[in-house]
N, C-alpha and C positions, 0 to 999 in steps of 0.2 A: 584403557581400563584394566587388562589384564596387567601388564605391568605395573599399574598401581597396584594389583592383588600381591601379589609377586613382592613388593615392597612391602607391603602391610605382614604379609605372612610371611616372610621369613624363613627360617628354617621348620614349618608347622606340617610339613608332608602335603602329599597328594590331594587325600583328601579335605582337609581342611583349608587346599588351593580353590578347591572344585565347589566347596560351598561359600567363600568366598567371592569365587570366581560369579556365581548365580546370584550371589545377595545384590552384587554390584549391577547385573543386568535385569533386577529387578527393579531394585532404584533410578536407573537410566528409563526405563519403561514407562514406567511412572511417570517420569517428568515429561516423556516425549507424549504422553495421552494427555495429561493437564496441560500441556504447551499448546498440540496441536488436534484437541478434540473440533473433529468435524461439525458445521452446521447442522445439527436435527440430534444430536446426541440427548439419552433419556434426560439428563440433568437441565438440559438447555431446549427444552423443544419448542418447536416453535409454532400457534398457534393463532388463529383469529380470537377466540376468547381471549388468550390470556394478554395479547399485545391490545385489545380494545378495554381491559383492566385496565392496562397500564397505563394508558392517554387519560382514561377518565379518573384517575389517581391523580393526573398531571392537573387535568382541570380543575377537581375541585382544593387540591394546593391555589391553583390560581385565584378561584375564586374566594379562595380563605386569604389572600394577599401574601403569602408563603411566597411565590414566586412571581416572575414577570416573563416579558417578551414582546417581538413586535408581531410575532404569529400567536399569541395566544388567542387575539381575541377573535380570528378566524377560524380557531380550531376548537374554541370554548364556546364561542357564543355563537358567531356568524354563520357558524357551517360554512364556511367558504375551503375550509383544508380538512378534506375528509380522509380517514382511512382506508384504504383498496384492500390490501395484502400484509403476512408477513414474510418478509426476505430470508431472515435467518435469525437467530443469535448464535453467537459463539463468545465462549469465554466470560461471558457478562454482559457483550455488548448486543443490542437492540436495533433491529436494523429493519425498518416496515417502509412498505410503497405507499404513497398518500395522491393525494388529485390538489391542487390546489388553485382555486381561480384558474379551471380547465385546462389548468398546466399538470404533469404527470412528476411527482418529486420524491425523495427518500425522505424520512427522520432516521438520526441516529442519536445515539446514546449510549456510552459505556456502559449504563445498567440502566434497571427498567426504571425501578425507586429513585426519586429524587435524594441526592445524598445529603451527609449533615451541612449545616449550614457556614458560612464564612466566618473565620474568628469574630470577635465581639469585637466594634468600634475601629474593624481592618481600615487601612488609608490601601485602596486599591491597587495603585501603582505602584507600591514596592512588590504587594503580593505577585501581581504581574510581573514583574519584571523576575519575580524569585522563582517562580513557571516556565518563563522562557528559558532559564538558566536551569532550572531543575531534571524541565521536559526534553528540550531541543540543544541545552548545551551551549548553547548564546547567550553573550553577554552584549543587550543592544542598547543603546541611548533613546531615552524616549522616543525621540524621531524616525528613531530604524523601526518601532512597534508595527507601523499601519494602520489597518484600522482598528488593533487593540488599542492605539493612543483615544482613538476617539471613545472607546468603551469606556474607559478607566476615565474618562474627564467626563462621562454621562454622571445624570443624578442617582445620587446612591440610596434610595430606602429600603428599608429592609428587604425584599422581594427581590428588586434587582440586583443588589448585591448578592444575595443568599445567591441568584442566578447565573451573575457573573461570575461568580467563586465555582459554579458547580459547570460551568462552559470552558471555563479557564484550565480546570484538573482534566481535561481530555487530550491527548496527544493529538490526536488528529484533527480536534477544532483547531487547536494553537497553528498546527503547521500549516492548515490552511488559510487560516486568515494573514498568515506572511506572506502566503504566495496568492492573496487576493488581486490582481489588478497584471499580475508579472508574472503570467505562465498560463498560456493555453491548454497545458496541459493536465492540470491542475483544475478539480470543481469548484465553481464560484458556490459561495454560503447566501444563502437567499434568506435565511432567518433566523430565530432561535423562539423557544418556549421554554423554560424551565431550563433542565440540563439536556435538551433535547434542541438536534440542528438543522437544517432543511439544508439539501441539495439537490443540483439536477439528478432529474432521474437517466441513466441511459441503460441499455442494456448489456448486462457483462457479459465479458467473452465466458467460455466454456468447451468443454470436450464434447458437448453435443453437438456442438457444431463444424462441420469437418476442418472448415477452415480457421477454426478457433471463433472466430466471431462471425455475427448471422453478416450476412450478405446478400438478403433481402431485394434489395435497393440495385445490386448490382446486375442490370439486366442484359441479355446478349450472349448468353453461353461464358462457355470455358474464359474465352478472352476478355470479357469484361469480368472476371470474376477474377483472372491473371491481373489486370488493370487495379482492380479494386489492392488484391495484397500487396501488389508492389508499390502501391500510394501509404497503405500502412505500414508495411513495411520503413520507407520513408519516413515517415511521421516516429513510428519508432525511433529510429536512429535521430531523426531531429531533436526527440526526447531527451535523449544519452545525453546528446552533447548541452543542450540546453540546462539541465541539471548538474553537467561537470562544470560548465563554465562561467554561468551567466549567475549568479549569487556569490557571494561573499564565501562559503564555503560548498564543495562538492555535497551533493545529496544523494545518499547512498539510497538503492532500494534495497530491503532484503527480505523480501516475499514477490518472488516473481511467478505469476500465473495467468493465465488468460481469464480467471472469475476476479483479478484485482485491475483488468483494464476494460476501457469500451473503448467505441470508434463515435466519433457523431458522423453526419448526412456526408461531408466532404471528406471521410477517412482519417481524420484527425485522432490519435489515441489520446486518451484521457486514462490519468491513475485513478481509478474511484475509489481505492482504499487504499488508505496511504499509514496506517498504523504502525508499518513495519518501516517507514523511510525514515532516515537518520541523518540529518546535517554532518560535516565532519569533523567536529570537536566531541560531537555523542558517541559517533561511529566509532570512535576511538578507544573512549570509553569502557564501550562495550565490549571492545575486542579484547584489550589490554587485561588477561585475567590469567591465573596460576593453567600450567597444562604439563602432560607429560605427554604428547605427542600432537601431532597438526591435526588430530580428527578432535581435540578438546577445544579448540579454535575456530572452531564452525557456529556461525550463528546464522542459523537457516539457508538465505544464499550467499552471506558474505561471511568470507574465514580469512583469517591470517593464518600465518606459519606458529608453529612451538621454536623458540629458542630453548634448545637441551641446557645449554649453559647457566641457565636463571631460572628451566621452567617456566616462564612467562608468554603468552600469544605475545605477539610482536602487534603495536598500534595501531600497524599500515596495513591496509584491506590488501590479499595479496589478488584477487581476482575483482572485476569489474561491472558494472552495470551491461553495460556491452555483453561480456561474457556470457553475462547468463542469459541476457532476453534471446541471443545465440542461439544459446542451450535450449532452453525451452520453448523459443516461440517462433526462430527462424527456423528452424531441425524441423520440428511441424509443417512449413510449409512449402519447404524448397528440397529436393527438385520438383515435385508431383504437384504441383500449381502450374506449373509451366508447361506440362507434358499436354501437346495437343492445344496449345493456345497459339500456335504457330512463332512461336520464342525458335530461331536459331539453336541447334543441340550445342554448337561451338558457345553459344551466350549461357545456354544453362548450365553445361558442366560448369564454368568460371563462375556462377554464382552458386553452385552447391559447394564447389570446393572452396567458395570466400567463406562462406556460413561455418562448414566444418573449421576450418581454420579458424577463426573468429569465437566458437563454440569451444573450444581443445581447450583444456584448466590452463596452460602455457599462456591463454591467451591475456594477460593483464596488463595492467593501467598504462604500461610502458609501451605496448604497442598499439593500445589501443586505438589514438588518434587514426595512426596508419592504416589499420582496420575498416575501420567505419570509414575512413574517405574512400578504400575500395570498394566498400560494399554498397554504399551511395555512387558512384558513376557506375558499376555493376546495375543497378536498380532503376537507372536512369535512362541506360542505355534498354535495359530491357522492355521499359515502358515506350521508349522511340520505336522498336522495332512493333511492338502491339500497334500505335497508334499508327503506322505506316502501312498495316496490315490491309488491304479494303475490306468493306462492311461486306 
């Protein structure tokens, strides 16, 4: 950024570097509080009144035929999908805990207000297909849809359509109903009301919990608690690779946190919010943009390089999935998970120093594979020596 002042201003002196220099990191400011305003910010707070407004907005659309669903009539009439809690909003989006048929679920929704409605006399399937290619950057054949094929050949009246149009414009409905059926790791979509979606509920990881996520369940001291991360642990890395390879193209995440994942009952991680994941024709996309150095190429956790020669980010992610859950979520729990669970000191050092290794910006997509096979028999062995341990 300075160096773009530096361009800009010329031969203009000192000081009109220095207010230059301030106008620019005011602007950057700027973007970085509207990009990355926290949950409960004044604008966005979040509230029991104001999110039970919102569903009974939702209903009586429904009950005016404005909208459809196959949860409406559980949450409008039957009382069978009730509201608990609000989660959060950020940015727009709506994010409440509900109970449904004794089941524990989320809605979500990019905004509270049901939006405008679908062009007049839309033929759904191109719209769709103009979505997937908009949203996600794929161009797929009817057949690759999923079960958006099956949306798009449902009956269309006014309601459902105006529905389907306002379920469609969500990044995060679309990517999940592709990876409906073909990834564990990934929340299955249990329904829709309006422009409003149901998932499992679980509980997200977080820094209130020491080990990022609760551990409730894991009983037995230290070593079943050793037991439990090195099973997540796992599950992560299974992640990685499941997302590098098993789709048509690599799925970038780029918001890695412990509040964008849970565990369920067997350790299994799940993305719950997948807003920021990027197939690799988006990914691309979004990296490929004017820059005067590598830090204009950062797009939360995924960056490319600046090419000086063109100014341009370069298209190729130069860091990895891998890298960062490394960075942020192995660093967290190795070595000090292992200390006193009776782990060998010779097996911990080699897995704090796989993580370091594995965490280092150096670490990217070319070494990656090699990486993560260490850190998996690393992980595997340490869970042999736990289980070997007597109770």
């Amino acid at each position: 950024m300075a160096r773009a002042c530096r361009a800009r201003c010329g031969r203009c002196g000192h000081r009109a570097l220095l207010l230059c220099a301030l106008g620019a990191a005011a602007g950057w400011a700027l973007v970085l509080l509207l990009l990355r305003a926290p949950p409960g910010a004044p604008s966005e707070r979040c509230t029991d009144e104001r999110s039970r407004r919102i569903l009974a907005a939702l209903c009586q659309e429904y009950r005016g035929g404005a909208l459809t669903g196959d949860l409406c009539e559980d949450l409008c009439v039957a009382g069978q999908l009730r509201y608990r809690s609000c989660l959060y909003y950020e940015r727009g989006k709506k994010v409440l805990q509900a109970e449904w048929r004794g089941r524990p679920v989320v809605l979500k929704a990019k905004d509270g207000a049901f939006p405008s409605p679908a062009p007049p006399d839309a033929d759904l399937l191109p719209l769709l297909a103009g979505e997937v290619r908009r949203v996600l950057g794929l161009e797929l054949a009817p057949g690759g849809l999923g079960p958006l094929w099956a949306l798009g050949h449902s009956g269309q009246g006014p309601g459902q359509l105006a529905s389907l149009w306002a379920l469609l414009r969500q990044e995060e409905f679309l990517l999940l109903s592709l990876l409906q059926g073909l990834s564990q790791h990934a929340l299955p979509l249990l329904g829709s009301c309006g422009h409003f979606y149901a998932v499992e509920y679980l509980a997200a990881g977080g820094s209130q919990h020491r080990a990022l996520f609760p551990l409730a369940q894991a009983l037995g001291g230290r070593r079943a608690q050793a037991r439990a991360v090195g099973d997540m642990a796992l599950s992560f890395l299974h992640m990685v690779s499941h997302f590098d390879r098993d789709f048509s193209h690599r799925l970038h995440l780029c918001d890695v946190k412990p509040e964008n994942f849970a565990v369920r009952s067997d350790w299994t991680v799940v993305a719950i919010d997948v807003d920021m994941a990027f197939f690799e024709p988006k990914m691309r996309e979004i990296l490929e943009q004017n820059c005067t150095a590598d830090e204009d190429c950062d797009f939360f956790d995924c960056f490319s390089k600046c090419d000086l020669r063109v100014n341009r980010c370069g298209a190729q992610r130069a860091n990895s999935n891998l890298q960062v859950i490394c960075d942020k979520i192995f660093r967290r729990w190795f070595p000090w998970v292992l200390r006193g669970a009776a782990v060998s000191s010779r097996l911990q050092k080699q897995v704090h120093q796989a993580v370091l290794e594995c965490a280092a910006p150096q670490g990217t997509q070319a070494s990656g594979p090699t990486q993560l096979q260490k850190l998996q028999r690393l992980l595997q062995a340490t869970l042999q020596e736990l289980r070997e341990v007597p109770q």
